[in-house]
N, C-alpha and C positions, 0 to 999 in steps of 0.2 A: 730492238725498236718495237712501240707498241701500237700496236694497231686498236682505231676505234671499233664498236660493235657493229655486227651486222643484223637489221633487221629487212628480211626477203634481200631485196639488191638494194635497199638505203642502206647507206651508211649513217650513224646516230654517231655524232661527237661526245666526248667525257662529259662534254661543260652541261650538254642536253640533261643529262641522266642524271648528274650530279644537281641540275636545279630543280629537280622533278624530285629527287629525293630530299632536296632541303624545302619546298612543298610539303612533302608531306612531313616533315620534320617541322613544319610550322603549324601544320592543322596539329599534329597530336598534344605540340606546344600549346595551342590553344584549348583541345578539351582537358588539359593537364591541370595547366597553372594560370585560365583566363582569370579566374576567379580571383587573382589575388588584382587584379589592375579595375577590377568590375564598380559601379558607382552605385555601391549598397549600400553606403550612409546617406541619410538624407540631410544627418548637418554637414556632410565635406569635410570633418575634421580628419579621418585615418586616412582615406584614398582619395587621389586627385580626381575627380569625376569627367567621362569620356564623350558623355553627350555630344558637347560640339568638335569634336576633333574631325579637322577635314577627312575626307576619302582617301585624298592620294597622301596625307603621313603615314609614314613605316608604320609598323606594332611597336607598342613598348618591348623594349630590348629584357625586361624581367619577364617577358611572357615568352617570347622565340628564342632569346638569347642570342647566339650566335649561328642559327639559321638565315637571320635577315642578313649578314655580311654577304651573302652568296648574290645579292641583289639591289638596283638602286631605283633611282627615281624611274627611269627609260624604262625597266624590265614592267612596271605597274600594269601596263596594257599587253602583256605577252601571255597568252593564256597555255595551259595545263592540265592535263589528264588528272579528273578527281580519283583518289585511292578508292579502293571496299571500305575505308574505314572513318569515311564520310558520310554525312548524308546533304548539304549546303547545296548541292546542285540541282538537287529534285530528280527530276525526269533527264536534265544534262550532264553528260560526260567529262565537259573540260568549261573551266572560265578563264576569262581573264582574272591577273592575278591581284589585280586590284578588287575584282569583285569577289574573288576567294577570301579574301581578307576583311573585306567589308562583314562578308556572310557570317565570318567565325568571329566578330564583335561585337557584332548584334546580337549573336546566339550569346557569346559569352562572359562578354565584359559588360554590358550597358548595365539593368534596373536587376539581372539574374545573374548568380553566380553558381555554379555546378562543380561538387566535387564528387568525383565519381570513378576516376582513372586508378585509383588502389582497389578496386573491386577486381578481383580474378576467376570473373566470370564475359566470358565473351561477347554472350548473350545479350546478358545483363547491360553490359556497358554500350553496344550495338544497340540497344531497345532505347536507353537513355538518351544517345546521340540523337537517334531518328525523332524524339520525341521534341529537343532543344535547338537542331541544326535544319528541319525542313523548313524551305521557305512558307511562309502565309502561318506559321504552326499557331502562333499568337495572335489570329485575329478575331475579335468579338464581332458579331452582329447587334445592330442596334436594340431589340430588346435585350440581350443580355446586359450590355452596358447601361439600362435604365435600371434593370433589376439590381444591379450594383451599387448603383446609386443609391439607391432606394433604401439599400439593406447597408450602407454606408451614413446615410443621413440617419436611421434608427440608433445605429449603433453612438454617433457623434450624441445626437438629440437623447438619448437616455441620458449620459454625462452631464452633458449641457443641465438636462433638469433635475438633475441631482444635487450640482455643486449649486445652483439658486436654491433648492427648497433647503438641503441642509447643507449647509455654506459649512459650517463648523465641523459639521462630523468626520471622521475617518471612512472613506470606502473605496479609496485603493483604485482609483481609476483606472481607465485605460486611454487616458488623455495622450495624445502620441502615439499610440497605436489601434487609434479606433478599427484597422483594415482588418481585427482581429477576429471578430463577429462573421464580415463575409467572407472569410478566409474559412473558418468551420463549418459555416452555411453551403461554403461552396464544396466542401470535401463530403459532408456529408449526402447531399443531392447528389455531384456524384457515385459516390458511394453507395447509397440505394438505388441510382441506373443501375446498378453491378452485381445486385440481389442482396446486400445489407440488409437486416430487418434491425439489429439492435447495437444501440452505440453504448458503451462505456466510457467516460471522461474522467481524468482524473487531472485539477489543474493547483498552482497556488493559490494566493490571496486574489493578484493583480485582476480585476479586469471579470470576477467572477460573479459579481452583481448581473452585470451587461451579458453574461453569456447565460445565466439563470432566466433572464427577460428575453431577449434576442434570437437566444439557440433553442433553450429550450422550452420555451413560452410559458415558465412559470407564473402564475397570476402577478401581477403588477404593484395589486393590494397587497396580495401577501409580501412582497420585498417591501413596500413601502411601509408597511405596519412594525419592520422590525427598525427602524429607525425612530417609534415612538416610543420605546421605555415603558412598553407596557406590560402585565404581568401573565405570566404562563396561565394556559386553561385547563392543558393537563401534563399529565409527568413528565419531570427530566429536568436539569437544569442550563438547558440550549447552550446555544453557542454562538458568539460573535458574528455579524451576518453576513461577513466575508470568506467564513471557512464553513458554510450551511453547503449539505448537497440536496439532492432533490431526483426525484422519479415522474417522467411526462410520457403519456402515449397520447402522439397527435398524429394530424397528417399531412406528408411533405407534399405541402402545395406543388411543386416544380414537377416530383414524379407521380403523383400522386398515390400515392402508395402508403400505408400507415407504418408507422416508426415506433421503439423507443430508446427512450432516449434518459441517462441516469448518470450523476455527477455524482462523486463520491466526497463525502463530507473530508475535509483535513485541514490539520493544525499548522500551528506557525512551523512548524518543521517543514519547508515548503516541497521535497519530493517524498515524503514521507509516506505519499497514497498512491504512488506510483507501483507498488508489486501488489497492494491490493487491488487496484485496478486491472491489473495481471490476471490474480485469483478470481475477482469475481467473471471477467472476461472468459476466462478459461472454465467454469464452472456451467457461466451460462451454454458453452460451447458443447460440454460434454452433453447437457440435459435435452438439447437440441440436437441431437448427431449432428452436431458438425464437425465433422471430424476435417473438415481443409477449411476451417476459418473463413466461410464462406454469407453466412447469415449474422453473425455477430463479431463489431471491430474494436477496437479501444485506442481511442484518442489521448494523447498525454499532451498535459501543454507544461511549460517549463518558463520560468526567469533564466535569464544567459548566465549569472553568478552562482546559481544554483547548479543550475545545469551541469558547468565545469566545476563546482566547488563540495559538493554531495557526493558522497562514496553509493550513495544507496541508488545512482544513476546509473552506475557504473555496473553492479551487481544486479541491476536490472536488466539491462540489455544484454548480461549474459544467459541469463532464464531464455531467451529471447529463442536461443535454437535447441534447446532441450527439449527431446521426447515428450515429456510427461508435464513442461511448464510452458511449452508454447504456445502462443494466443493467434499463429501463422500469420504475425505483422501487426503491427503497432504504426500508427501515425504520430510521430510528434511534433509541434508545434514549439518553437519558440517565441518566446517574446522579448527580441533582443533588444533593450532600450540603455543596452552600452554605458552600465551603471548599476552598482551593486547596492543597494543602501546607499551610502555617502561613497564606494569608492569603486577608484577606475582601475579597467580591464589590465591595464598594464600593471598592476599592483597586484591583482585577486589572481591571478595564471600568468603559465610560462607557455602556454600553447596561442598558436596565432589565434583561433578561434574557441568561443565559448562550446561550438559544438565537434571539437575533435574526438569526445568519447567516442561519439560514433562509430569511428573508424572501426571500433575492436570488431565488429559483426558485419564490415563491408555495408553498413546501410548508408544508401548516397544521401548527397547533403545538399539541400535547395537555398544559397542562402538569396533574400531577394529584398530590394530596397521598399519598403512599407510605404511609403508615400508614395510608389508607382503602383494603385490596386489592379490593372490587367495585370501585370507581373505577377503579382501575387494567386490571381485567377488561376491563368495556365502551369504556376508551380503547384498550385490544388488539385490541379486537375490529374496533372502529370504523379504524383503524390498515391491519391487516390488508386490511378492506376496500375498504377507500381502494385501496390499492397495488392491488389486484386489481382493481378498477372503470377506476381512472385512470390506472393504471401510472406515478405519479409520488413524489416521496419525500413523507417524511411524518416527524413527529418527536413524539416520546414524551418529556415532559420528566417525569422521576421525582423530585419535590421531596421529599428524604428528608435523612437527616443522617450522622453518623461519625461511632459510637459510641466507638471508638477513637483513636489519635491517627494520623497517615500515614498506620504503619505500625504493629502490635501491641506497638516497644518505645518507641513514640514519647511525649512526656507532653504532652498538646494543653493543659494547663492554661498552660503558659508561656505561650500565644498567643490563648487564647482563652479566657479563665475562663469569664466570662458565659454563653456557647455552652455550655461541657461543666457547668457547674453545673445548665442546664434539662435536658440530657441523661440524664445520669445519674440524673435522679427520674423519667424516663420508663420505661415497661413497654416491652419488648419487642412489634413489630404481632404476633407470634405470641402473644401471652398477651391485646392486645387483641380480635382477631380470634376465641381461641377461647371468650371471656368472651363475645362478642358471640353465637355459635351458642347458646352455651348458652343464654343468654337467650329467644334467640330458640326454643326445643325442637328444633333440627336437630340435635344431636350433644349426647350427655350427657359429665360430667367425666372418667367412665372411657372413652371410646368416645377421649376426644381423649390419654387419660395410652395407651390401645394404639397407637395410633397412634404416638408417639413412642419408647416402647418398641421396637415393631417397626424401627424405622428404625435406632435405635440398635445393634440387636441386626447388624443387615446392616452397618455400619461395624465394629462390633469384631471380626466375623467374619474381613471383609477385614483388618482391621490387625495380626491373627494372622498369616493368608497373610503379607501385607509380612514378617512381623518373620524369616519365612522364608528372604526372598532374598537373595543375596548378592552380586548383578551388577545393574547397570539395564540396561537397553536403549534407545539415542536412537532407533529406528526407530519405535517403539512412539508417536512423538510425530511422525511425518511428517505434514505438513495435506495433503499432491498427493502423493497413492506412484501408483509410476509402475511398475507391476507389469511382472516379466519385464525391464525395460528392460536391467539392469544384468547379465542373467544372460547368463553364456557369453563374459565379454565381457576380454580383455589389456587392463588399464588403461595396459599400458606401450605398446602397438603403435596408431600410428596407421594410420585405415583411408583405403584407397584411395578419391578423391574426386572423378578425374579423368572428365575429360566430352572427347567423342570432337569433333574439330577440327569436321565435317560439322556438330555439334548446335551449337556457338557460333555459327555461319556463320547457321544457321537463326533461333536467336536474336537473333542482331547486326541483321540484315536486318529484322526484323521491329519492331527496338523503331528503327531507324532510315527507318520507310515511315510514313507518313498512315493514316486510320483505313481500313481496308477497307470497300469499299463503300459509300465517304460520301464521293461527288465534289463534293457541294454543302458538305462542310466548311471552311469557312474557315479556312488556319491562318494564322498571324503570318508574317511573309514571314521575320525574321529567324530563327526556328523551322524554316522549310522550309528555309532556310541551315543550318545545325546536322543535319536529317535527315540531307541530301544528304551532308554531312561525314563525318557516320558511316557513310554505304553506303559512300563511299571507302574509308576503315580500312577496312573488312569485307573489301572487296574485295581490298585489298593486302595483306590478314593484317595490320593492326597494331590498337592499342589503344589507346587514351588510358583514364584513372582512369573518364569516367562511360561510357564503352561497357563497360568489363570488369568496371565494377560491376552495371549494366545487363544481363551476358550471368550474372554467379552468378546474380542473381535469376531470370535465365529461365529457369536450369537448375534450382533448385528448383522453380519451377512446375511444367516438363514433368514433374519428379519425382511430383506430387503436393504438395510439400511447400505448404501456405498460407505467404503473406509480408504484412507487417503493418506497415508504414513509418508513423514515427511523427516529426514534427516540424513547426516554421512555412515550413518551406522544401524540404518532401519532393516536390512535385510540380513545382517549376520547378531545386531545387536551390541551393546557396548561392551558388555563384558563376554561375549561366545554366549548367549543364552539366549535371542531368538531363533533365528534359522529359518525364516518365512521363504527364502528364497534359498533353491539349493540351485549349485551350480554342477554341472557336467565336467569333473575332473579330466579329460579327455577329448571335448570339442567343447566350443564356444556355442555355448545353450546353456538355456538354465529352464527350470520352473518357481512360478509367484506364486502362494497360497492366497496371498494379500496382493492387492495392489499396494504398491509400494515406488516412494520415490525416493529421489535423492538430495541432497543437501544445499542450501545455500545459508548467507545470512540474511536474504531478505525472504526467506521460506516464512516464517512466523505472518510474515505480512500479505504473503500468496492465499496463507492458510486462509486465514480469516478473510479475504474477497470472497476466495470459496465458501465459506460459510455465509456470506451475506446470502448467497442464491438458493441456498435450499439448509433450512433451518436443523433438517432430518438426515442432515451428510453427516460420517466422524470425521471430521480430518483434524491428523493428529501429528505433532513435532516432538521426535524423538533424538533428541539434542544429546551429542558423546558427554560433554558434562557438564556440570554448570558454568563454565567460564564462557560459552556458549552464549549464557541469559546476559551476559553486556550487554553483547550487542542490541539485545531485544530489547534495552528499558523503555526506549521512546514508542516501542510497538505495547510493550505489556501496557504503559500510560496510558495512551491516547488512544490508540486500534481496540484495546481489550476494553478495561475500564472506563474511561471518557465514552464509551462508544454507547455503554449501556445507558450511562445518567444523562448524556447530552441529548442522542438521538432516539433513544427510546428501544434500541436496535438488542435484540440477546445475542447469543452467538451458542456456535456447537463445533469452540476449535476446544481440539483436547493439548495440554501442555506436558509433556512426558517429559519429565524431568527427575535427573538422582538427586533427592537434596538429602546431602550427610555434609556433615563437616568430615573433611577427609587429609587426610596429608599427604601432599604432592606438591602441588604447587596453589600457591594462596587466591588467584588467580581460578582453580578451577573449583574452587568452593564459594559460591554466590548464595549469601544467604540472607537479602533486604526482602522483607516483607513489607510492603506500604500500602494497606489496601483501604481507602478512605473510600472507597467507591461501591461497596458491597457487591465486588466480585465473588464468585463459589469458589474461594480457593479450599483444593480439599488435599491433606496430605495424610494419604491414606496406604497403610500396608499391607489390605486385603485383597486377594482377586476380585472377590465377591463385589468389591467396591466400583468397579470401574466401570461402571454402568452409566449413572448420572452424575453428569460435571459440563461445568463452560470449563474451567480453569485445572486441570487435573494435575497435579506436583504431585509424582510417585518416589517409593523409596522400595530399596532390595528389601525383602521381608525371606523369616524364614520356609522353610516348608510347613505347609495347614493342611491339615486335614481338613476336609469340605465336608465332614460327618455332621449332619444338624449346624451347620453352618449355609446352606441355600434359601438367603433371606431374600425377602420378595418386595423390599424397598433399603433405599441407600439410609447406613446407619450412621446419624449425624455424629453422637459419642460414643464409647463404648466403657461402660461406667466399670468399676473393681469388679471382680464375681470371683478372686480367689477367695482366702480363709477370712481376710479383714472382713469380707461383706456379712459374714455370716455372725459379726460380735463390733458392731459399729459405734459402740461406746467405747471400746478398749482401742479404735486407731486413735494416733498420737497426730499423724500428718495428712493430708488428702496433697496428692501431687496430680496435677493435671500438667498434660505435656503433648505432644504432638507430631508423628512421623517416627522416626528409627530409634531414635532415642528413648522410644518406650520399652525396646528392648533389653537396650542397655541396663535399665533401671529396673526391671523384672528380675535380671539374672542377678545384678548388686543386691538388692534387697534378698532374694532369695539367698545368694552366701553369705549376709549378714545376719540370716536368722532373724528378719522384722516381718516376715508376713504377715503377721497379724496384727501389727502395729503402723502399719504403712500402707495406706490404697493409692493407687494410680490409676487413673482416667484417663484413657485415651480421644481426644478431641481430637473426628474426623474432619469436621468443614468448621473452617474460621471463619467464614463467611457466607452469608449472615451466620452471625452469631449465635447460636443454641442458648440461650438462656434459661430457658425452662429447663432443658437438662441441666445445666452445669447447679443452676439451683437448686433444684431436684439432690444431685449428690450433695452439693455441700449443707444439705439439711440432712443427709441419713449421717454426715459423719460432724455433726453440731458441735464439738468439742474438738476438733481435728484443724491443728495450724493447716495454714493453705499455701501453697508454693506450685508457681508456674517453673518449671525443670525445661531449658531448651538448648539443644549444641551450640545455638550461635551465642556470638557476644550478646551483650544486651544491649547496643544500640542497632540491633540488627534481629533477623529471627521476628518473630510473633509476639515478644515479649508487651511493646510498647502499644500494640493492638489489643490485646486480650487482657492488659490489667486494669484500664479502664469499666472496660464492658463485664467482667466478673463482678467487680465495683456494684457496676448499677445492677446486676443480678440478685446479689446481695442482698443490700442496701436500698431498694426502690431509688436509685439516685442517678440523674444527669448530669454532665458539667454543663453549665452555665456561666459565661466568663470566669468570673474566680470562686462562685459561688457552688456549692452544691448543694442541688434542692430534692424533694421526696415526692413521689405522687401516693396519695391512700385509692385504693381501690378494692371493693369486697364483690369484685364479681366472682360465682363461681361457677358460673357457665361456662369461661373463657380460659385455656391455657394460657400462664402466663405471655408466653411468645406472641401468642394471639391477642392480648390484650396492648403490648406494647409496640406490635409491629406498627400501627397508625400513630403511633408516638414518634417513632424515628421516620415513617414514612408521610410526613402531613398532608399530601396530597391527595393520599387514596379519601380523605375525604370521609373517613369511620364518623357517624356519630360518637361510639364511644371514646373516643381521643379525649383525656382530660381537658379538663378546662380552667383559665389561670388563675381561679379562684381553689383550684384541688391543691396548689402548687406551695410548699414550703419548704423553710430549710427541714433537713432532717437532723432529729434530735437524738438517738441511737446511737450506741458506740457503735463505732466502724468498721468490721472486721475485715482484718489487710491479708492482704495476696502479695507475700513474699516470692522474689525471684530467686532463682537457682539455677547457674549457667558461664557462661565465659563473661569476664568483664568487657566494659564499655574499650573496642579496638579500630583502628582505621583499617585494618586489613582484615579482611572476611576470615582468612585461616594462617596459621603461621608456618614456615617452612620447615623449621626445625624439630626433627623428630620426638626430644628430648623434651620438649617445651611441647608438642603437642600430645604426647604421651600424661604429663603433669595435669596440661589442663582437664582433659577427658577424665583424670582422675580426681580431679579438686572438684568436677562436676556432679558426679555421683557422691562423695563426701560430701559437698551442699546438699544436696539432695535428699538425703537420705539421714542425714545428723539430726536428731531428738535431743 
């Protein structure tokens, strides 16, 4: 027979202890799973909303489950000892259980929903309760609530005078979620209470006008001017004024304390600026010791469809706790308006929420109803907090909608009736919000009609200005201005970059010895094989590809310059031939010669944030092989390319890449060149070379001797200088070609016994274009057929770049729709290059730039630029050994066939 417990001389019955345990089995129920019964839509379609549910009904049975069985109507008023793993009672011990209950629906069902119970940290989840479970935790004082107001009617009344002045244009509103504005306003103020000096933002399309005006007090004129179709004043050819970033330093009225504050330009690819915001984040962090993420934060804002539907979100939040890529917390922001383009959540994901990536990193998840703005306050606040306390990400889900359709010409009715029927009978949160003041006696009906007034009167003011201007300016939109950089400076004349034979020797030596002063270091025997190696080179003055890569890096070290290596194969190398890092065969240690990181796919996109911050960093991606460069197209496009012509922005990431046509799998040989953007792509085989480059594509080269090779600027071509040069009437063919493949062609010609009858030029940088050189040679061999020799196919490779532009080399000749015309010119002050570069560049603005009267067809036979190389294929490389043995061979027979 069993006896109940004793506590001192009470006796406690089962029934006691058992409803004290299904107590607390209903609070955990509640910070577990409140979140899914919580009234975060604000049109009522997913969840039944809780607002008015009396006090004395149960809880939803999906929220307690089968805890409430233990209980009925009678038990409502029987009170209970709170657990430790509460906080609903404040300063009391026990409630009744009706008010237990109340306390955990307010915290967790009503306008907030918290997901936060998969976190396994005790801490953590303890900090979060105390923060969503004390009573009074959400209450505003009446100036705060006016300040909201205020910076809610801005954010409304920007839209408002948007869709009046250009009724027709596209600009992506944030109609539906206007609470979006002081939701950033309010993380950032607090954020600087907390010691923040500098925000980085990286968001979509949606809603980026308003946060340009709003957040980060970009002039008014300036966004307004880009709505007039007027023409550039100086270089670059902009960007749509919905993907424009921008750089402010102001000061935050609330703490008063000066800011800044920097959005980073991105394309329709909508999280595509998400790991650059990472890199530049993280770049500013290092330049600033901040080494705990303390002075500089980065905000990410996000569409819900994206959000869950973009892999590069997902590869982001993993950088998230890495050593070398963490920014110590990210704030994201969503803007959940429960609609993807034309389609619905339950179609675009299989997860109940847009923001379950989250979960991979434990960062909790605020989701909160947008037409409640306290609600959304106290998740900013709490948000904010978080990131300062825990230095971890954190996510703000903004359950709002889209009042409009896309975009402002779009008609959402074709896709969505139901959705825009509840829509469209909805108030505006700005008309609910200030119905709700009113009510409440914080702000009477005139105090909120001046408010609006005043706002409006500062927009029309500004759109007078605008109607003023007559020029835009793309500078005015730089997110990284790199002051002074640019000034003083020959865009034509490259600068001397040579390093004095004694400093390579000292470098070589050093990256080729054991760690100093660590004779108890254990290295890898085949390792101390490979040192020894390279002291030899050193010694005998030669180089192999990873000592001369090994000796630039050293030389920007001594420079000063920080270097940043970036891949899964940066410290051993892809084929066994760096060895920057040796590791301790014997205990877990190692020594870096280099800083050196490690790999993701959204690395490319880290890199280059970093380089937005200091123009004078290497940081470089050293990718195991090309199959690698997939992933990166939309970064090499947009980040690399775009970056230069749109925003005016250079860059100093270097691109380490093997490009050979190789047999293995088709797949790891990526060989599209597409550079309309006159990026420095330079595919070069020299150490010597690796000095200056935005764009660096290297290849295995063999060992050089560095004897009278310590050139003291980068060499754009490298023209014949075997026997053909010295009898340049008797070459038969001039072959110009580029990367490894000029080896190949050396050793063919060399056993075919055509030295003398065959010169090959090797073309360092495809971009820009060397034309004075390439002209240059193809005038010393004036009688010498011409053929571009390249591994890739020919709809791939450099081919469809470089036959053009030898063309105009030539022939003084441009394409011109179908026509091709000539310019005469008898300067001869001017190198060619120098005479045409204001021809391709019309903006810089040369006087000398012809003029359309110089312009005619040309009349001259045409001398053609034969290819030589793999035919036109849809597969980069072919699998088959047999078949890629053939073609390598059919390529040197083109090549070399007189």
């Amino acid at each position: 027979m069993s006896t109940s417990p004793m506590v001192g001389d009470v006796q406690i019955s089962d029934k006691v202890i058992d409803d004290h345990l299904a107590v607390q089995g209903i609070i955990r129920a509640y910070q577990a799973r409140g979140h899914l019964v919580a009234a975060l839509d604000p049109l009522g379609i997913d969840r039944e909303a809780l607002k008015d549910r009396p006090p004395t009904t149960l809880p939803s049975r999906t929220v307690v489950r089968s805890y409430v069985d233990a209980f009925g109507e009678e038990d409502m008023e029987r009170s209970f000892k709170l657990p430790m793993s509460t906080y609903v009672g404040g300063k009391e011990r026990q409630l009744p259980l009706k008010e237990i209950i109340q306390r955990l629906e307010n915290a967790y069902c009503r306008s907030i929903g918290v997901e936060f119970m998969f976190i396994n940290s005790l801490e953590q989840c303890n900090w979060i309760r105390q923060k969503f479970e004390s009573p009074g935790v959400m209450t505003m004082d009446s100036m705060e609530k006016r300040l909201l107001l205020a910076r809610l009617t801005r954010s409304h009344g920007f839209e408002a005078f948007l869709a009046r002045k250009f009724s027709s244009e596209k600009r992506f509103g944030l109609e539906g979620c206007e609470i979006l504005i002081p939701a950033m306003k309010q993380v950032i103020d607090r954020s600087t209470s907390l010691g923040v000096e500098s925000f980085v933002m990286g968001m979509p399309h949606r809603g980026r006008l308003n946060v340009l005006a709003n957040v980060c007090r970009k002039p008014l004129e300036h966004i307004f001017t880009q709505f007039a179709g007027l023409e550039s004043a100086d270089e670059g050819s902009g960007d749509v004024k919905y993907h424009l970033g921008t750089y402010q330093e102001r000061l935050n009225r609330v703490t008063n304390k000066n800011i800044r504050l920097a959005i980073v330009a991105n394309p329709s690819h909508l999280e595509a600026c998400d790991p650059v915001v990472q890199g530049k984040t993280r770049a500013e962090q290092f330049y600033h010791g901040d080494s705990e993420g303390k002075k500089v934060l980065s905000i990410l804002l996000h569409g819900d469809a994206a959000f869950s539907g973009q892999g590069i979100v997902y590869e982001t939040f993993h950088l998230s706790e890495l050593p070398e890529y963490t920014t110590h917390g990210t704030i994201h922001i969503v803007v959940n308006n429960q609609i993807g383009f034309t389609t619905d959540p339950r179609m675009s994901r299989s997860s109940p929420y847009c923001t379950d990536v989250a979960r991979v990193v434990n960062a909790p998840i605020f989701h909160v109803n947008a037409d409640d703005p306290e609600a959304v306050m106290h998740v900013c606040n709490v948000a904010a907090d978080w990131r300062s306390t825990f230095h971890k990400d954190v996510v703000i889900d903004l359950v709002c909608y889209r009042r409009n359709g896309h975009n402002e010409i779009d008609e959402p009715m074709f896709t969505q009736p139901l959705m825009y029927t509840r829509i469209r009978k909805l108030k505006p949160v700005i008309e609910l919000y200030g119905d709700k003041l009113i009510n409440e006696g914080v702000v009477t009906p005139e105090e909120v009609k001046e408010v609006k007034d005043k706002y409006e009167k500062i927009l029309e003011t500004a759109f007078s200005v605008a109607k003023q201007e007559t020029q835009v300016f793309n500078k005015h939109w730089i997110d990284s201005p790199w002051s002074g950089f640019f000034e003083g400076k020959d865009p034509l004349k490259i600068s001397p970059t040579g390093v004095h034979e004694d400093t390579l020797k000292h470098i070589g030596k050093k990256f080729s010895s054991a760690p100093p002063n660590a004779s108890d270091f254990v290295i890898h025997r085949g390792i101390q094989r490979i040192l020894n190696s390279r002291m030899e080179m050193v010694e005998s003055r030669t180089a192999d590809w990873a000592l001369g890569e090994a000796m630039a890096f050293g030389s920007l070290l001594k420079e000063g310059t920080h270097v940043r290596l970036s891949g899964q194969d940066v410290e051993r190398g892809t084929f066994s031939h760096r060895h920057h890092v040796l590791h301790h065969q014997k205990a877990f240690k190692d020594t870096s010669m280099l800083i050196v990181k490690v790999v993701h796919l959204v690395v490319d996109s880290v890199l280059y944030g970093v380089s937005l911050t200091d123009v004078l960093l290497c940081v470089s991606n050293t990718s195991m092989i090309l199959d690698m460069l997939h992933h990166y197209v939309s970064v090499l496009i947009w980040v690399y390319s775009a970056t230069i012509v749109q925003t005016l922005m250079s860059l100093s990431v270097l691109q380490n890449f093997f490009l050979c046509h190789i047999l293995d799998l088709p797949q790891h040989c990526l060989t599209f060149l597409d550079d309309k953007n006159f990026l420095s792509i330079l595919l070069k085989c020299d150490y010597d070379q690796y000095f200056d480059c935005s764009l660096n594509i290297k290849v295995l080269s063999l060992a050089l001797c560095y004897k009278d090779r310590l050139e003291s600027v980068f060499t754009l071509m490298y023209p014949e200088a075997g026997p053909a040069s010295n009898n340049p009437a008797n070459v038969k063919r001039l072959i110009f070609c580029s990367g490894r493949v000029y080896y190949d062609l050396v050793q063919a010609r060399k056993e075919a016994g055509l030295e003398e009858k065959i010169a090959i030029a090797r073309v360092e940088q495809i971009a820009p274009f060397p034309y004075d050189l390439v002209m240059k040679e193809c005038a010393k061999y004036a009688d010498a057929e011409l053929v571009w020799s390249q591994e890739e196919h020919k709809n791939m490779g450099a081919w469809s770049y470089i036959q053009p532009r030898i063309s105009t080399a030539l022939n003084h000749e441009r394409h011109i729709s179908s026509k091709r015309v000539k310019v005469a010119h008898d300067s001869e002050d001017q190198s060619w290059y120098e005479y045409w570069f204001p021809w391709f560049f019309p903006s810089s603005g040369t006087p000398e730039s012809p003029a359309p009267s110089q312009v005619h067809v040309a009349s001259k036979p045409i001398r053609p630029v034969r290819y030589a190389g793999r035919p036109v294929s849809a597969s980069p490389a072919t699998g088959n050994k047999k078949t890629h043995i053939r073609e390598s061979k059919q390529l040197l027979e083109d090549s070399l066939a007189l």
